[in-house]
LOVOVEX-504704 format. One line per field, with one value per residue (C-alpha): residue in one letter; chain; x, y, z. Coordinates in Angstrom, 3 decimals. Layout:
// LOVOVEX-504704
vexlo [A;...];
guvex [A;...];
px [X;...];
py [Y;...];
pz [Z;...];
This chain:
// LOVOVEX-504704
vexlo [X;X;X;X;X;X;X;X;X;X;X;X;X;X;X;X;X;X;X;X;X;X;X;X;X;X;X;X;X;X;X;X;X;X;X;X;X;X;X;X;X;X;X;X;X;X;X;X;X;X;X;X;X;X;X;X;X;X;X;X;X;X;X;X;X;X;X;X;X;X;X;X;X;X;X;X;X;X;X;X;X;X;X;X;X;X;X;X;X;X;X;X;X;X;X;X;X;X;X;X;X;X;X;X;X;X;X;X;X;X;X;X;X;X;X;X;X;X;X;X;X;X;X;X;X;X;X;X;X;X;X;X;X;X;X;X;X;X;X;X;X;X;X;X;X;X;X;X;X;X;X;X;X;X;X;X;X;X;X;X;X;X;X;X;X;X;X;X;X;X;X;X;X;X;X;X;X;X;X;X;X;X;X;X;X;X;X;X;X;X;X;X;X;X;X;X;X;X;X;X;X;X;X;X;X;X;X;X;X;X;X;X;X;X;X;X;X;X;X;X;X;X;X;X;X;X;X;X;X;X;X;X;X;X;X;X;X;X;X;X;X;X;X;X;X;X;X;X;X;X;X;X;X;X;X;X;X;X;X;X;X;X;X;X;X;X;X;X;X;X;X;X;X;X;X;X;X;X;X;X;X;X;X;X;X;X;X;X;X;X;X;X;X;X;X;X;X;X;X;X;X;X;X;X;X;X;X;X;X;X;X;X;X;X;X;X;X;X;X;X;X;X;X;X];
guvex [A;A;A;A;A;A;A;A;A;A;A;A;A;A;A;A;A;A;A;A;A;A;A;A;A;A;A;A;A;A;A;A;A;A;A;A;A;A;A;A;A;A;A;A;A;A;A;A;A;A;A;A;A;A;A;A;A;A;A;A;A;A;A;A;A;A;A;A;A;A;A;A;A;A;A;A;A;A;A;A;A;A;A;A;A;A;A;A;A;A;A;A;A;A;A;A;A;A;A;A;A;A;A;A;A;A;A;A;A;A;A;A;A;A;A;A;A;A;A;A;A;A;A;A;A;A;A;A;A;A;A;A;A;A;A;A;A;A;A;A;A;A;A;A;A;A;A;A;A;A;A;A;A;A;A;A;A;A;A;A;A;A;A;A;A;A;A;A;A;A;A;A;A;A;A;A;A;A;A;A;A;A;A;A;A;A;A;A;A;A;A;A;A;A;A;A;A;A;A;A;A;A;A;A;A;A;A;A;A;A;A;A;A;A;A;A;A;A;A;A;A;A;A;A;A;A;A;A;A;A;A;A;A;A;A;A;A;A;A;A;A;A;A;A;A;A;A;A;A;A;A;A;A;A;A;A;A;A;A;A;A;A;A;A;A;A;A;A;A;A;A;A;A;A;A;A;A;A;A;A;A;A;A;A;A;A;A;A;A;A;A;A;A;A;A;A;A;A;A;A;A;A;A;A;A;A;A;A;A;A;A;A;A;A;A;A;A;A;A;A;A;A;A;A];
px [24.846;21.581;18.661;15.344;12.315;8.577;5.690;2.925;-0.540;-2.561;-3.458;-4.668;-2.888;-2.171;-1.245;1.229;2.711;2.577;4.567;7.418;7.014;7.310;10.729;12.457;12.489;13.163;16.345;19.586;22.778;23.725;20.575;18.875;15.085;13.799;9.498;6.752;3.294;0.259;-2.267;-6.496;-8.255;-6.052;-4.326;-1.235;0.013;3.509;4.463;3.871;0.873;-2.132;-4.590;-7.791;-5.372;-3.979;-6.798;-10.582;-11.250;-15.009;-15.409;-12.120;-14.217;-17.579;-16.151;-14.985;-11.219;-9.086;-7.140;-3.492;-0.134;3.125;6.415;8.339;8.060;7.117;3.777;0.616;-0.095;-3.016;-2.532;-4.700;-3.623;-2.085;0.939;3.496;5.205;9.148;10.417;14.603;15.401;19.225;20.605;22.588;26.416;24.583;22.007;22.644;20.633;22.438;22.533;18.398;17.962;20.187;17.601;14.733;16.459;17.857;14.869;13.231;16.114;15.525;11.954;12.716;12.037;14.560;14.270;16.619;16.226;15.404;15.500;15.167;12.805;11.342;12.297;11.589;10.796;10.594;9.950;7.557;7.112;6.730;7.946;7.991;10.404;10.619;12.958;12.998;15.839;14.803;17.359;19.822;17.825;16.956;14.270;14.046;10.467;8.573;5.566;6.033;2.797;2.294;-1.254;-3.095;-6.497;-5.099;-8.612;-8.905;-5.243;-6.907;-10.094;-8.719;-5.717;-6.142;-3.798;-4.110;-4.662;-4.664;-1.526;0.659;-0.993;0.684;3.994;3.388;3.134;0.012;0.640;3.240;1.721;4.056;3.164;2.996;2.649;2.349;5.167;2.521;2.996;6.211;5.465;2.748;3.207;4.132;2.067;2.360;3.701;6.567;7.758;8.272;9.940;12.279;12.821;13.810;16.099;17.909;18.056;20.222;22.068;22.841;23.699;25.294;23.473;19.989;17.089;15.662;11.269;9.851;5.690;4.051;2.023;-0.219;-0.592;3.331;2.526;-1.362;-0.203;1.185;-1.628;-3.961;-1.612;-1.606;-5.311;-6.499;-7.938;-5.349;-2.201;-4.504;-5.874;-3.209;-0.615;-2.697;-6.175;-7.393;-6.219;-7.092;-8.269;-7.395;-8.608;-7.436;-7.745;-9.694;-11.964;-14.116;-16.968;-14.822;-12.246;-12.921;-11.335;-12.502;-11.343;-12.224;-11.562;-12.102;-11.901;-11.821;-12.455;-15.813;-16.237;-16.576;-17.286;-16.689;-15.797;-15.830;-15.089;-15.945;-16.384;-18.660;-22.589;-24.295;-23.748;-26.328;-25.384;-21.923;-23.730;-25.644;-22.704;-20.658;-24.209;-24.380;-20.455;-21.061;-21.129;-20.610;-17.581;-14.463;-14.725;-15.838;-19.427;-20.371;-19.862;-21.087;-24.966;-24.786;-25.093;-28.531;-29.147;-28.218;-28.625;-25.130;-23.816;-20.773;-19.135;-19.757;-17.731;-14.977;-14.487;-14.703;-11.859;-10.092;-10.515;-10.089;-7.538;-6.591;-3.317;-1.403;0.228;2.549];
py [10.631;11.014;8.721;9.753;6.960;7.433;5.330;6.917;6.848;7.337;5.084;7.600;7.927;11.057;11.930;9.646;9.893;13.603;13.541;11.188;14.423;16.923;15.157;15.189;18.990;18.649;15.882;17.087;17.346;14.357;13.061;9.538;9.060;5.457;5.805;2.988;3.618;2.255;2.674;1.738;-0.005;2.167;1.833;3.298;4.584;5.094;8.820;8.342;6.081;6.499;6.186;4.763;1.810;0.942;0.934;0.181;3.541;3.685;0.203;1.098;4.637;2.653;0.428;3.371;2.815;5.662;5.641;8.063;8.427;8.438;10.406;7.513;5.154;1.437;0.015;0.010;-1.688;-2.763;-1.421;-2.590;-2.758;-6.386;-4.193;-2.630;0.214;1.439;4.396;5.248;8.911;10.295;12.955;11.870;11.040;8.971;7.008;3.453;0.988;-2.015;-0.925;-0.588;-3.768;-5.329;-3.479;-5.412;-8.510;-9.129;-8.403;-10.769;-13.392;-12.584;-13.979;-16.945;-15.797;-16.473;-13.656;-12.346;-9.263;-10.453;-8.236;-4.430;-3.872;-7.142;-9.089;-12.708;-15.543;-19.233;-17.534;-15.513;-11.382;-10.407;-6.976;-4.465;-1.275;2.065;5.197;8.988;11.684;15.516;17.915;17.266;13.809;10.525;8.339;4.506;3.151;-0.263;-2.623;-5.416;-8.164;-9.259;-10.756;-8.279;-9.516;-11.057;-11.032;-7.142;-7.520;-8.979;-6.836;-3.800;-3.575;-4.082;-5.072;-5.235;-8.801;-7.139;-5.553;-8.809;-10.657;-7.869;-8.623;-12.288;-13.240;-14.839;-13.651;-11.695;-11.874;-12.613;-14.929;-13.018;-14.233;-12.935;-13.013;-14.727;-17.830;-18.417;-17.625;-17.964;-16.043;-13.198;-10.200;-6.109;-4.914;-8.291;-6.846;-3.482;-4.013;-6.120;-4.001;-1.081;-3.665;-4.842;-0.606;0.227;-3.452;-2.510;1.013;0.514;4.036;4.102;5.282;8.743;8.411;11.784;12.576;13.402;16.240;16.616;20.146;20.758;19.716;20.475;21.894;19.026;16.502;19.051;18.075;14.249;14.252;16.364;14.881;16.776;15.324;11.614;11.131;13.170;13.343;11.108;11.455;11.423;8.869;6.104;2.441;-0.401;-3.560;-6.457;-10.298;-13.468;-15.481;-18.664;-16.479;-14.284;-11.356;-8.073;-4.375;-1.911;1.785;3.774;7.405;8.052;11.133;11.717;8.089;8.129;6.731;9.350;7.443;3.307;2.161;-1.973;-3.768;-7.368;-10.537;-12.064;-13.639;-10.948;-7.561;-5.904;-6.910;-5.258;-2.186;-2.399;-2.479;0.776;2.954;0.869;1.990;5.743;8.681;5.842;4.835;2.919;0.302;-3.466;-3.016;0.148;-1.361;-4.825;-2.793;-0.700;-3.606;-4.778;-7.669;-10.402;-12.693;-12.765;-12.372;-14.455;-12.360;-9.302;-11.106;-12.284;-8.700;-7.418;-9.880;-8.499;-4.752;-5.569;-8.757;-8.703;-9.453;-10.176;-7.372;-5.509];
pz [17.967;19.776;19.264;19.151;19.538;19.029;19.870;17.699;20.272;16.422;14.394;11.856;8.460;8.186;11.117;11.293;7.724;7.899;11.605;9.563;6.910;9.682;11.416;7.774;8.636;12.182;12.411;13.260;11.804;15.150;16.292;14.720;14.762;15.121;14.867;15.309;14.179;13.076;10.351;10.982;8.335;5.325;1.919;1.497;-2.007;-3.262;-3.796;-7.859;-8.050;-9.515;-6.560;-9.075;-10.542;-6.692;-5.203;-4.810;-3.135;-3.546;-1.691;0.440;1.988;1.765;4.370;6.424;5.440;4.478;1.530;2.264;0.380;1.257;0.643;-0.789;-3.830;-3.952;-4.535;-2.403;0.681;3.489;6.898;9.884;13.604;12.917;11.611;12.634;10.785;11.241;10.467;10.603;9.653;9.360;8.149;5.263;6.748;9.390;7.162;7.072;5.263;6.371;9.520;9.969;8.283;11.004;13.230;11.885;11.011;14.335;16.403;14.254;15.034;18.779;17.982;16.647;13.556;10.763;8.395;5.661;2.909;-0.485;-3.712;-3.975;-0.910;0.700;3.975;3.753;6.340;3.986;0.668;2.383;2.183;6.153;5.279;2.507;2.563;0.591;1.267;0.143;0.783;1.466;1.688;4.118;5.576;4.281;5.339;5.706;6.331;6.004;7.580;9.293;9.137;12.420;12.390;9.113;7.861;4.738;3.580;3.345;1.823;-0.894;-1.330;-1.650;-3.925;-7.754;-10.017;-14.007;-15.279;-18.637;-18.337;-17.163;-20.039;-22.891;-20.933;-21.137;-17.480;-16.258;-12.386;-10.329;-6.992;-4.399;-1.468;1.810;5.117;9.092;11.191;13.779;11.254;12.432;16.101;17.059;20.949;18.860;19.904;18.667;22.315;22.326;18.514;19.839;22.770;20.470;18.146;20.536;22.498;18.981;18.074;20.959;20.360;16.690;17.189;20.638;21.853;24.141;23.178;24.115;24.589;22.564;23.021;19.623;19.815;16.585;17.083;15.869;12.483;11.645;8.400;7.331;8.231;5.990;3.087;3.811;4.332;1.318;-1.471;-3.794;-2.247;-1.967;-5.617;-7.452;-9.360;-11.439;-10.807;-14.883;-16.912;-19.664;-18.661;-21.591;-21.434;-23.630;-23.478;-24.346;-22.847;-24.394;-25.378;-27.772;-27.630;-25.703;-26.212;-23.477;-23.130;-20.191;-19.849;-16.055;-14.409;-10.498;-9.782;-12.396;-15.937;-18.650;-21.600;-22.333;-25.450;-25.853;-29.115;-29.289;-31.624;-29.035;-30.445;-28.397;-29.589;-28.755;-25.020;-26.204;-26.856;-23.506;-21.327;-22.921;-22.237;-18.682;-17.850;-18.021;-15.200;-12.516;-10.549;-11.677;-9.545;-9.621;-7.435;-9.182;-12.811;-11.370;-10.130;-13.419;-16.072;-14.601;-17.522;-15.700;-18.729;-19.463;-16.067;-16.786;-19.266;-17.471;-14.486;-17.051;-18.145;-14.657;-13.733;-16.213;-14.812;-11.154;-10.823;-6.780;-6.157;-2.744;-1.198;-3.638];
């Protein structure tokens, strides 16, 4: 078996999920590719997810972030330089989860870092998700990628992903966020460069074969970063869909129902038992032809009279949660 290792020199999205795209189609029937990259101020999307739900992409692009999905399943995650992203691709008779775990998990070790792999796709230092995973199979190959939090801004974590407060309530669970934590919390001389020279060093350990260097040249698979960077393959397969709101706060009940199309509110319909219904009235006009998102509906209400249940109902809309 040959193995093939690249250092991406982007730190653009889609050029670097659209090169892992690209080597599905180029891996041979002997050869092993083990790929590090990068991702600059982005969200990254699970093949089926609906970017608007995910995602706070009007205050994500507004920031200059880029918003990109990915090839495999799993939920959405923040990229910035303080990760570091893996990618192992096999044809099928050589693909070995265990075996890239061991990768991972023993580099870590080298580190001083004792991690282990916890449920369907996490690895865990203390209780702590360092590292979330996701796979997808094309043809002939299967691919095996996942981030690694080195030092990430766990503030812009938290700013851009949304999760549905609403929707844990119906299921009875007040919160699933998971704690997550930087590997640079449990060593603190950990830098980018020292994690992949480990990583490359525990590769060849595991798999008891040395790595061959390959240069990425962009140009190979231009058709493929069009795909990853258009707004069809970003925002779809779901880019029209139904918002529902339902819950309780101390100033009365709420029902909201948002039909949104393209990222933008078509029409709002609240129901309420709250003292104030004419301010009821006033916010499904406000919600209208503007942005799903937290600042746009936040700027649209105006009235600021009531400003607390507009935030309650916000909450409700736009709940952050830790990295999924």
């Amino acid at each position: 078996m040959k193995a093939i290792y690249v250092l991406s020199p982007f730190t653009n999205p889609y050029l670097n999920l659209a090169y892992e795209d690209w080597m599905m189609d180029q891996i041979q029937d002997d050869e092993i590719l083990f790929y590090l990259w990068q991702n600059q101020h982005t969200v990254v999307i699970g093949k089926n997810q609906n970017a608007y739900k995910e995602c706070k992409v009007s205050e994500l692009e507004n920031d200059g972030g880029k918003l990109a999905r990915r090839s495999s399943g799993g939920g959405a995650v923040y990229h910035d330089l303080g990760n570091l992203n893996f990618t192992f691709i096999a044809p099928h008779h050589q693909y070995d989860q265990h075996k890239q775990l061991r990768v991972i998990l023993l580099a870590l070790n080298k580190l001083g870092i004792e991690a282990k792999f916890a449920g369907r796709n996490d690895i865990e230092v203390d209780g702590c998700k360092v590292s979330g995973n996701a796979f997808a199979k094309k043809r002939n190959n299967s691919l095996h990628h996942g981030t690694l939090l080195v030092d990430v801004k766990m503030e812009d974590l938290a700013k851009y992903l949304n999760v549905s407060k609403a929707k844990m309530q119906s299921k009875g669970v007040d919160s699933v966020r998971k704690r997550v934590a930087n590997l640079k919390q449990f060593n603190s001389e950990l830098t980018i460069p020292l994690l992949i020279e480990t990583l490359k060093a525990s590769f060849e350990e595991v798999y008891q074969i040395k790595l061959n260097e390959k240069i990425m040249d962009s140009l190979q698979y231009q058709d493929r970063i069009d795909k990853y960077r258009s707004k069809e393959w970003r925002l779809n397969p779901i880019e029209n869909y139904q918002a529902q709101v339902e819950t309780k706060f101390s100033w009365g009940e709420i029902q909201a129902f948002f039909q949104v199309k393209s990222g933008k509110i078509i029409s709002s319909t609240i129901y309420s038992d709250a003292m104030n219904p004419d301010f009821i009235e006033h916010l499904s006009k406000s919600w209208k032809d503007i942005p799903y998102d937290l600042i746009s509906m936040r700027n649209a209400v105006g009235n600021k009279e009531n400003l607390e249940m507009v935030e309650d109902i916000l909450s409700a809309c736009f709940h952050t949660e830790e990295q999924a």
